[in-house]
C-alpha positions as semicolon CSV with decimal commas, in nm:
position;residue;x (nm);y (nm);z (nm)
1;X;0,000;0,000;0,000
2;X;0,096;0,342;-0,078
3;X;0,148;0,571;0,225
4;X;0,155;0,983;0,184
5;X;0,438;1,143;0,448
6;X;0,469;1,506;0,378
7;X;0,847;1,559;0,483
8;X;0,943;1,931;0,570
9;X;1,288;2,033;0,449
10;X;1,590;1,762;0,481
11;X;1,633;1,792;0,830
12;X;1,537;1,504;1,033
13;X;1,400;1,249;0,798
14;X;1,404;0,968;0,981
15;X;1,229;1,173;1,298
16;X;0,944;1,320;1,010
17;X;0,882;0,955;0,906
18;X;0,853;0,824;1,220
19;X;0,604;1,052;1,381
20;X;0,426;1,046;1,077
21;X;0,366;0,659;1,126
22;X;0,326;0,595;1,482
23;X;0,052;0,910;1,452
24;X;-0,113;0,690;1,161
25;X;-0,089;0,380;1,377
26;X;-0,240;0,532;1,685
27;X;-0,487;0,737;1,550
28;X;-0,623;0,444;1,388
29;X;-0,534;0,569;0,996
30;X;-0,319;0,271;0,989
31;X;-0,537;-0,055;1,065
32;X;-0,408;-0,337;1,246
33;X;-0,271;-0,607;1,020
34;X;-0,255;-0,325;0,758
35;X;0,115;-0,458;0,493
36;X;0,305;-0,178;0,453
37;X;0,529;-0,109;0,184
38;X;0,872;-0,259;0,163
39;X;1,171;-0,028;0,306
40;X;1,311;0,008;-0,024
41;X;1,002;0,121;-0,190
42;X;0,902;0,361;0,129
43;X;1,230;0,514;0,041
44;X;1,183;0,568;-0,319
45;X;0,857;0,692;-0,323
46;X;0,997;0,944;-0,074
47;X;1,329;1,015;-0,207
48;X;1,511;0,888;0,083
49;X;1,794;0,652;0,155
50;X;1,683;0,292;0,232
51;X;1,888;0,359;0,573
52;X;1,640;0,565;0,692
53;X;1,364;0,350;0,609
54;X;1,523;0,056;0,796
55;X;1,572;0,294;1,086
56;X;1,213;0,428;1,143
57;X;1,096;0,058;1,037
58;X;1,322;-0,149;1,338
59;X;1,218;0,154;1,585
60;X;0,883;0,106;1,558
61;X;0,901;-0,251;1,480
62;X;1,137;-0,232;1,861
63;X;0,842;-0,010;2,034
64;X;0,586;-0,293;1,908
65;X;0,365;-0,095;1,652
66;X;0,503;-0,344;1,364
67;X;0,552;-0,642;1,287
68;X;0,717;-0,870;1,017
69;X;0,703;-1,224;0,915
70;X;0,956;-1,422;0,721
71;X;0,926;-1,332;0,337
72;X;0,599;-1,208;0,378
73;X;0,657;-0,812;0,456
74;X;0,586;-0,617;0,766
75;X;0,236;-0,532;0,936
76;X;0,045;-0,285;1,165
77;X;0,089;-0,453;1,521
78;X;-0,290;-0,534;1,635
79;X;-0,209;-0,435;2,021
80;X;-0,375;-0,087;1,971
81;X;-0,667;-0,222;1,754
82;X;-0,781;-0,349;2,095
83;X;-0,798;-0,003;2,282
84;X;-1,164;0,166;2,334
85;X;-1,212;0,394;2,055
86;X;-1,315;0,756;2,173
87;X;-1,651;0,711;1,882
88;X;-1,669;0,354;1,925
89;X;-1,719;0,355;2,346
90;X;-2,077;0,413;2,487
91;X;-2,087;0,762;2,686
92;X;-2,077;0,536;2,976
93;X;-1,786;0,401;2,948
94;X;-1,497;0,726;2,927
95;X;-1,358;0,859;3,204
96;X;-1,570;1,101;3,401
97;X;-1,492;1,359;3,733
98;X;-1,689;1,318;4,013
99;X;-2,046;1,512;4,051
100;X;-1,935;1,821;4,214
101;X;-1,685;1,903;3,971
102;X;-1,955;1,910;3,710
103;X;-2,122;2,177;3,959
104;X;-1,801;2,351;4,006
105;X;-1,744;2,678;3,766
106;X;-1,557;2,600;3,484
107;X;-1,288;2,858;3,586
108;X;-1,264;3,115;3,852
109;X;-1,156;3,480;3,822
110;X;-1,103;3,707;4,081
111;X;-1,340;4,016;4,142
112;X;-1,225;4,220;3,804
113;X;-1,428;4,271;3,508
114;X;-1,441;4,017;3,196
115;X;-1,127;3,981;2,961
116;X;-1,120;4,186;2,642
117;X;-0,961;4,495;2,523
118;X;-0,709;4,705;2,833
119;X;-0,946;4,948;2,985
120;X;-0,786;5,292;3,027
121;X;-0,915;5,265;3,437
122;X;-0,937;4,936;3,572
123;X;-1,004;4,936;3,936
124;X;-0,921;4,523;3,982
125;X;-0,967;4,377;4,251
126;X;-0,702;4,137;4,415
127;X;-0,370;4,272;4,244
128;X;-0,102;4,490;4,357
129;X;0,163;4,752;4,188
130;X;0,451;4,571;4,092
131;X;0,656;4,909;4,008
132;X;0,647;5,023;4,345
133;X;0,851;4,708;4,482
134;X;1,170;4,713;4,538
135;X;1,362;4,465;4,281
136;X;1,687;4,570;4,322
137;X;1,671;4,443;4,694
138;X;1,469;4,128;4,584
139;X;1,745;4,040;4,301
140;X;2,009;4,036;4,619
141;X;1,755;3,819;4,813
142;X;1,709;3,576;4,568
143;X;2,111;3,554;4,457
144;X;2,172;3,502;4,815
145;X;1,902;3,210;4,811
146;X;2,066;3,081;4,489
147;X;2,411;3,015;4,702
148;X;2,204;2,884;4,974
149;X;2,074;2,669;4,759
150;X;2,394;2,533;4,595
151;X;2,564;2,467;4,935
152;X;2,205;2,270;5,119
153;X;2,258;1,896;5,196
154;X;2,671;1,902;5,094
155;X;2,569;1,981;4,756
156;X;2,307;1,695;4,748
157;X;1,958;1,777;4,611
158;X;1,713;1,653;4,800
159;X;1,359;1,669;4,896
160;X;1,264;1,967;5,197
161;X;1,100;2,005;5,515
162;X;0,708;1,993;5,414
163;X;0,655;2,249;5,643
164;X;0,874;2,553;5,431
165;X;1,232;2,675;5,494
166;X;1,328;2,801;5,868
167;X;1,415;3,110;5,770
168;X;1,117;3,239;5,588
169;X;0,860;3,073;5,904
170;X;1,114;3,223;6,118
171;X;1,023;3,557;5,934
172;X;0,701;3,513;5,909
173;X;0,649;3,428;6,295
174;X;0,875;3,715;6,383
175;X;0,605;3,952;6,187
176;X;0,295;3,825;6,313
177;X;0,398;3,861;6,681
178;X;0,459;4,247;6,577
179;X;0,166;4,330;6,355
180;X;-0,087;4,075;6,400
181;X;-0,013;3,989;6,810
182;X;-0,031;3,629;6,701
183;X;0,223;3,479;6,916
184;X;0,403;3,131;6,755
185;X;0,717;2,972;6,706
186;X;0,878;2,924;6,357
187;X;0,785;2,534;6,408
188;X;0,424;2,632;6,438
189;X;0,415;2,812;6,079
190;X;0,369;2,619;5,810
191;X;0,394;2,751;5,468
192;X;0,153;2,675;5,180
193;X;0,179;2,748;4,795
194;X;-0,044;3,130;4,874
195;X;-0,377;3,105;5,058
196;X;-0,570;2,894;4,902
197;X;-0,341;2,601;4,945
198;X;-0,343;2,642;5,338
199;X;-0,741;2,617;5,283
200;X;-0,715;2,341;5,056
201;X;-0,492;2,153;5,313
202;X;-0,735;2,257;5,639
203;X;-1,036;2,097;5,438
204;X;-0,855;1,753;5,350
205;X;-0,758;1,756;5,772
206;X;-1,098;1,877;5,917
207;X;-1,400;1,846;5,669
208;X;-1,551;1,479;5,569
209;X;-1,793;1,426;5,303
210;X;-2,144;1,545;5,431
211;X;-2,011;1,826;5,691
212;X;-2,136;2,178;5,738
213;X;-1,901;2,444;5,613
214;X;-2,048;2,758;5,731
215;X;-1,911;3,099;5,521
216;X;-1,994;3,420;5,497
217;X;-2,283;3,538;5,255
218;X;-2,175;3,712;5,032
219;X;-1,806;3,575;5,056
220;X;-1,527;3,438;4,878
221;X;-1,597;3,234;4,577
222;X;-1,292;3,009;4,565
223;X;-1,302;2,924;4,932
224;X;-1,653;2,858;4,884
225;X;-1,568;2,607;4,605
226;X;-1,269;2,434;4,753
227;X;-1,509;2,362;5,039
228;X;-1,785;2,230;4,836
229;X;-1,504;2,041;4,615
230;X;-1,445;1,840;4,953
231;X;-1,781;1,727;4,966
232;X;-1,916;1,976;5,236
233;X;-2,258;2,116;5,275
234;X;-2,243;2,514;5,272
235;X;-2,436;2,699;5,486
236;X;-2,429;3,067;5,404
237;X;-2,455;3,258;5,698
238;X;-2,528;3,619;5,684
239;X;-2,343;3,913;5,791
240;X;-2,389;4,266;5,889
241;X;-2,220;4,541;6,039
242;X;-2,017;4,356;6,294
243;X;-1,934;4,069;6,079
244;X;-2,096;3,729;6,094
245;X;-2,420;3,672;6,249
246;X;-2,337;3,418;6,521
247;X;-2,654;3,278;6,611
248;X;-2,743;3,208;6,240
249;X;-2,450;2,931;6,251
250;X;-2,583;2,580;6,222
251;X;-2,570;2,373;6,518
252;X;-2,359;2,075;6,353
253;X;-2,081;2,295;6,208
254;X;-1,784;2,157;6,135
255;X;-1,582;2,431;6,034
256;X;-1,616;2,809;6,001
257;X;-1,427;3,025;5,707
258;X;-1,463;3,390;5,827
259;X;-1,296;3,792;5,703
260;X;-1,296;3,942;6,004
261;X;-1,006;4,195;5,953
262;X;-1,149;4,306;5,643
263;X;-1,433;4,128;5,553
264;X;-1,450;3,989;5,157
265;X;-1,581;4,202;4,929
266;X;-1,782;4,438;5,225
267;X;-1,529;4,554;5,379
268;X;-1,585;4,618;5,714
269;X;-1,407;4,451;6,018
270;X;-1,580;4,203;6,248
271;X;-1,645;4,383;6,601
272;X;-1,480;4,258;6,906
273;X;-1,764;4,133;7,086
274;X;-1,857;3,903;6,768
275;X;-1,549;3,794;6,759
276;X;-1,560;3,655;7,125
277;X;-1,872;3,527;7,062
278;X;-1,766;3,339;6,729
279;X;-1,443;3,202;6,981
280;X;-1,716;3,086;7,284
281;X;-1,975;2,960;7,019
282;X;-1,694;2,724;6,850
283;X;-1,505;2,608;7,171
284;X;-1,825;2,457;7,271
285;X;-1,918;2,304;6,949
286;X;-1,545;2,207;6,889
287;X;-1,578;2,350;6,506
288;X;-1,267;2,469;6,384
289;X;-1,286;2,860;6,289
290;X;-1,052;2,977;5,968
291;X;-0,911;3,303;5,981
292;X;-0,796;3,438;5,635
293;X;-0,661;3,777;5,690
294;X;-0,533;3,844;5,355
295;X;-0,522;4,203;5,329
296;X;-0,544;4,336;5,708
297;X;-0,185;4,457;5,694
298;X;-0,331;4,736;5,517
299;X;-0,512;4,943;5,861
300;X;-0,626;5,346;5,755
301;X;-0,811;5,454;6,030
302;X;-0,953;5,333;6,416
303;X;-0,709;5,127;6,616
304;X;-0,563;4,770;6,487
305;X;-0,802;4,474;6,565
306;X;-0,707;4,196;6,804
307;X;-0,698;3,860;6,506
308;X;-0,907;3,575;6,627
309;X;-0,624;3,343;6,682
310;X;-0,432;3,600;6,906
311;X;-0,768;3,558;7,153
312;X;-0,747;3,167;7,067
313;X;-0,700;3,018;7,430
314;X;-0,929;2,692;7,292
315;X;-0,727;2,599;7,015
316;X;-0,986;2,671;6,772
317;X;-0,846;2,904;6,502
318;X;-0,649;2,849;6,231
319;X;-0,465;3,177;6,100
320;X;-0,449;3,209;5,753
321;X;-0,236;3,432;5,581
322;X;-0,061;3,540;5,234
323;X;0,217;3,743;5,047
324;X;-0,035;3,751;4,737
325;X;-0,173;4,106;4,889
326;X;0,145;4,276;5,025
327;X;0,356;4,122;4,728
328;X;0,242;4,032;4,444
329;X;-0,017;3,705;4,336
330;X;0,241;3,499;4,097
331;X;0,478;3,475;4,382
332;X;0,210;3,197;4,493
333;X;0,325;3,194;4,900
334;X;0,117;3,194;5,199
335;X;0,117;2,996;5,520
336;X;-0,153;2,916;5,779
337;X;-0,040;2,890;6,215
338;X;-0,294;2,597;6,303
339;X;-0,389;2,498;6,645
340;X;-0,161;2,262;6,794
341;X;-0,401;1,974;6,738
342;X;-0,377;2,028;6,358
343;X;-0,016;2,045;6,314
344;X;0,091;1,742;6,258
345;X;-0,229;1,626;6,052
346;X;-0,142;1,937;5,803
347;X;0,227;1,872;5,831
348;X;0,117;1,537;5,667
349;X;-0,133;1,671;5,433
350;X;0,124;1,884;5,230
351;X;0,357;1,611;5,184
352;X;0,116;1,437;5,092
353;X;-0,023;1,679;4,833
354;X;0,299;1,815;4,699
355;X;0,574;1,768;4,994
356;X;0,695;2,095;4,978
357;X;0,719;2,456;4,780
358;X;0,996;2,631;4,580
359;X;1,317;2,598;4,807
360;X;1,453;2,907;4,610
361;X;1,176;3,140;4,672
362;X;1,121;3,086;5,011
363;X;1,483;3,160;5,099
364;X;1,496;3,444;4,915
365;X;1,165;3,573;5,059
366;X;1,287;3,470;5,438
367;X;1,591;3,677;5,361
368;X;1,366;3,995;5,268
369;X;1,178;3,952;5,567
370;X;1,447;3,927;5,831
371;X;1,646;4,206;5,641
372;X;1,405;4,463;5,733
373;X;1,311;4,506;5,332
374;X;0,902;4,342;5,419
375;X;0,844;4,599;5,656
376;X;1,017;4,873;5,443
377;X;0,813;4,754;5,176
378;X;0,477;4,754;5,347
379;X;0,506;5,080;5,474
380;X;0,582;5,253;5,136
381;X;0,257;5,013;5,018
382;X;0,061;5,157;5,322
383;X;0,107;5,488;5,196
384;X;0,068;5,459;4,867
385;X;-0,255;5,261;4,922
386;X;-0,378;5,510;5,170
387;X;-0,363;5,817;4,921
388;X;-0,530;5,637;4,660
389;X;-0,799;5,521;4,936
390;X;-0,844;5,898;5,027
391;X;-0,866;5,952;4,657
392;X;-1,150;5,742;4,574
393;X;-1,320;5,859;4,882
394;X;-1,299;6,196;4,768
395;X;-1,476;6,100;4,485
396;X;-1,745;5,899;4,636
397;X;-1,835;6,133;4,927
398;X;-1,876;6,345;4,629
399;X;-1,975;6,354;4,260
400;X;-2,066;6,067;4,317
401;X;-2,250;6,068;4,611
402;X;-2,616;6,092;4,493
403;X;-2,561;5,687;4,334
404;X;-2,271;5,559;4,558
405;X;-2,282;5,513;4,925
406;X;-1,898;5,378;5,096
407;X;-1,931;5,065;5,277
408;X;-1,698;5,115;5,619
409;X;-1,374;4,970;5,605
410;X;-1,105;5,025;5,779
411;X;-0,834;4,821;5,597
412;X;-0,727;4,650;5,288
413;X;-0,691;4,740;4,903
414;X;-1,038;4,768;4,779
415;X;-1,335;4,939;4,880
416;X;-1,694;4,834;4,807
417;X;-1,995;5,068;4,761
418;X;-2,333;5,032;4,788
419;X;-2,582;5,140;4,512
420;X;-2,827;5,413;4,600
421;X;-2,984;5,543;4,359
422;X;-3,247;5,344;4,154
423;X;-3,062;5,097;3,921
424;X;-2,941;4,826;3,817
425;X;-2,560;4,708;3,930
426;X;-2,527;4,504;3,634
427;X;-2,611;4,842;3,377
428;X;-2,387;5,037;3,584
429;X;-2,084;4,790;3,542
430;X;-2,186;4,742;3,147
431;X;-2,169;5,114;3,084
432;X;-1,880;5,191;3,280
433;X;-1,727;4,928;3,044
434;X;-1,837;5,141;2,773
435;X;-1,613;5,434;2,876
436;X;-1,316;5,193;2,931
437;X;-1,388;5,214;3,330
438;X;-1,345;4,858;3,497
439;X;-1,574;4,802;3,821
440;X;-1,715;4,496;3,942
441;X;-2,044;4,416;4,053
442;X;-2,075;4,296;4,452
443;X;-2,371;4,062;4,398
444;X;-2,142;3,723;4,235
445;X;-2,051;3,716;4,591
446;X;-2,364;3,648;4,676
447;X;-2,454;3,250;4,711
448;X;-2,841;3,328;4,712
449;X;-3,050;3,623;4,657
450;X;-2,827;3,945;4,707
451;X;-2,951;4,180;5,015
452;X;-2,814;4,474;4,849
453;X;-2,638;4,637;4,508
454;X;-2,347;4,787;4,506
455;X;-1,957;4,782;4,336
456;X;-1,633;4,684;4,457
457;X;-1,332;4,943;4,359
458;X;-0,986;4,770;4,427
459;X;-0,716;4,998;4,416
460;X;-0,406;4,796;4,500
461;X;-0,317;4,805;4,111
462;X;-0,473;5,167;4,031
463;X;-0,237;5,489;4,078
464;X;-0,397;5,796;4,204
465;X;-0,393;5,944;3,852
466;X;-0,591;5,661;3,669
467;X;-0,841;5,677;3,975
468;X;-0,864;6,042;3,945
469;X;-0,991;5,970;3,578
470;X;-1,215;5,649;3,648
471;X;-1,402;5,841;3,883
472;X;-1,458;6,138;3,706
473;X;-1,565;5,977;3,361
474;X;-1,783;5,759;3,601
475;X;-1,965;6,055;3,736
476;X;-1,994;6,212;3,406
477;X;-2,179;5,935;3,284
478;X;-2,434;5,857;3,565
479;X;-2,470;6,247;3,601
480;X;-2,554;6,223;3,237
481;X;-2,806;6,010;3,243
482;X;-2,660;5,729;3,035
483;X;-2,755;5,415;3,250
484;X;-3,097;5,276;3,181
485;X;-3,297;5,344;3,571
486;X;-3,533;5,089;3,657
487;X;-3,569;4,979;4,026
């Protein structure tokens, strides 16, 4: 039988001919028992040597896709023949994910508006302004980690401690006793691959299949679908102005995922007494409460509050934090101080999962930290962040005032608004689009029906300037009438 190889330039024949085949073979072109032609005749129909042939021929004769028999020629190999077709299988019969990742969302995007064309103001939320950190010390950070690295174990590579590098939970203990008052050793740190992993890994420990994960509604989506990925039943508890309602928790809850220093996408900080009340309620029902304070580093105005797990004397809380916020997102680092109880059980969970992080980055970012250059860093961030906050308050306690009311919040890199006048959030977001003004909508937080309208505004990526812009070209059109009203 004739066979048609398209060969591209000189250059490799023998690898062109073989790909060509074994594709043909396994892609079923090729049929089992198929003859093929001759190696002399394969190599004059393509203008090759016979070499090269023979070559491709006794490689794929070696890997078992042909075979020969004495004076009668060489065949397809019938091994594959007997593989289940993708057409020829029932539906039935192909691999398939469990239920709840067919419930799942097929991917997950933080709160920003869709992709498309670069808007000329994009208030994102969850990002931060790379320009404003300071490479030059990084760069020395990381070469120093690179001679670290070359000098670890003798010069042996090996695998790591699963719960991260000494220096860099030595850092990060070190700088939670002084901003956060959570008091821990470096042993009781244990870093994850950013926040969501040390979430990831206090589900596997904690929840079984059937138990109630109570978050906050509205909340954060992708803690809301790890959970639910782990077979737990949500219960979305609401909040208000102190944070989440207490006595709305379900009786048999396992575990609790809570904001409180800043609370996701509202805003505002869970009051003191709630958060003794959240501690009492869960030492007597032994739940486990989750902390994620992922932006509270950030404080503007009123005095710092106490974190949950620095009024922990149950061994409750697990603190979670992450560099995504006062870094940037793609470094991927964050860690989680557990109660004592879960250590070991998560120490065994991330080797498990992955056994460890990036040796290299971990040095290099425990080497920042105990350097002084983190805190440098996040005070030139603090007041950065705070002039653009002021900025966008300006702007909302004004122009804007008649549509926008400001949610309180003390802390963190975005601010969320509620929507006053008569409207629709959705319009509002569309036609903002429309003058190349990014905002995002607060009700996809929302699990059920939303309680209220509004937008969230991050700022951690946004320079005053742009915001100066955004918000202006925002009033102009709402002031102009160019957002269908309906209520």
């Amino acid at each position: 039988m004739d066979i048609h190889i398209t060969l591209h330039g000189r250059r490799d024949l023998t690898g062109q001919i073989y790909a060509q085949l074994r594709a043909g073979i396994v892609e079923g072109r090729l049929a089992a028992h198929a003859r093929l032609p001759s190696t002399r005749n394969l190599a004059a129909q393509l203008g090759v040597s016979r070499k090269t042939t023979l070559d491709v021929f006794e490689r794929l004769i070696a890997e078992g896709f042909l075979r020969t028999r004495a004076g009668d020629g060489t065949f397809v190999a019938d091994g594959l023949a007997r593989l289940p077709g993708a057409r020829a299988e029932p539906q039935s019969a192909r691999a398939r994910a469990a239920g709840i990742w067919r419930q799942l969302p097929e991917r997950m995007t933080m709160p920003m508006p869709p992709a498309g064309e670069p808007l000329d103001c994009d208030f994102k939320g969850g990002v931060t302004d790379r320009t404003l950190f300071p490479h030059d010390a990084w760069r020395r950070c990381v070469n120093r980690a690179l001679r670290t690295q070359a000098r670890a174990d003798g010069g042996v590579a090996g695998y790591r401690d699963p719960g991260g590098e000494q220096e860099l939970r030595l850092g990060i203990a070190r700088y939670l006793a002084f901003s956060r008052a959570v008091t821990c050793n470096w042993q009781d740190v244990l870093v994850t691959q950013g926040a969501q992993q040390a979430l990831d890994l206090l589900a596997r420990v904690v929840v079984r299949p059937g138990d109630v994960v109570a978050v906050e509604e509205p909340g954060y989506p992708p803690a809301r679908a790890l959970f639910a990925s782990m077979g737990a039943r949500l219960a979305h508890v609401p909040v208000d102005g102190e944070g989440i309602v207490v006595s709305r928790l379900p009786r048999n809850t396992r575990l609790v995922y809570v904001t409180p220093s800043h609370q996701f996408p509202l805003g505002m900080p869970m009051s003191l007494e709630r958060r003794v009340a959240l501690l009492e309620w869960a030492a007597r029902r032994g739940a486990v409460i989750v902390e994620d304070d992922y932006d509270g580093e950030f404080r503007f105005e009123g005095r710092p509050m106490e974190s949950l797990k620095s009024l922990d004397h149950a061994g409750v809380v697990a603190y979670v934090g992450t560099f995504s916020k006062t870094l940037f997102p793609d470094l991927r680092l964050g860690y989680v101080v557990p109660p004592p109880s879960l250590s070991v059980p998560l120490w065994q969970a991330r080797q498990i999962c992955d056994w460890h992080g990036c040796m290299l980055t971990q040095t290099a970012l425990g080497a920042f930290m105990l350097d002084g250059e983190f805190a440098r860093h996040l005070r030139r961030m603090h007041k950065a962040y705070a002039g653009r906050r002021a900025r966008l308050l300006v702007h909302l306690n004004g122009a804007l005032a008649p549509w926008f009311e400001p949610l309180p919040a003390s802390a963190g890199i975005h601010l969320a608004a509620r929507l006053k006048a008569p409207g629709r959030e959705d319009e509002i977001v569309a036609a903002a689009r429309g003058v190349s003004v990014g905002i995002a909508g607060i009700r996809r937080f929302y699990a059920g029906q939303p309680t209220q309208q509004g937008v969230l505004l991050g700022y951690g990526g946004t320079a005053e300037a742009v915001i100066e812009e955004g918000m202006t070209r925002l009033a102009a059109l709402l002031s102009a009438g160019r957002v269908n009203r309906r209520s």
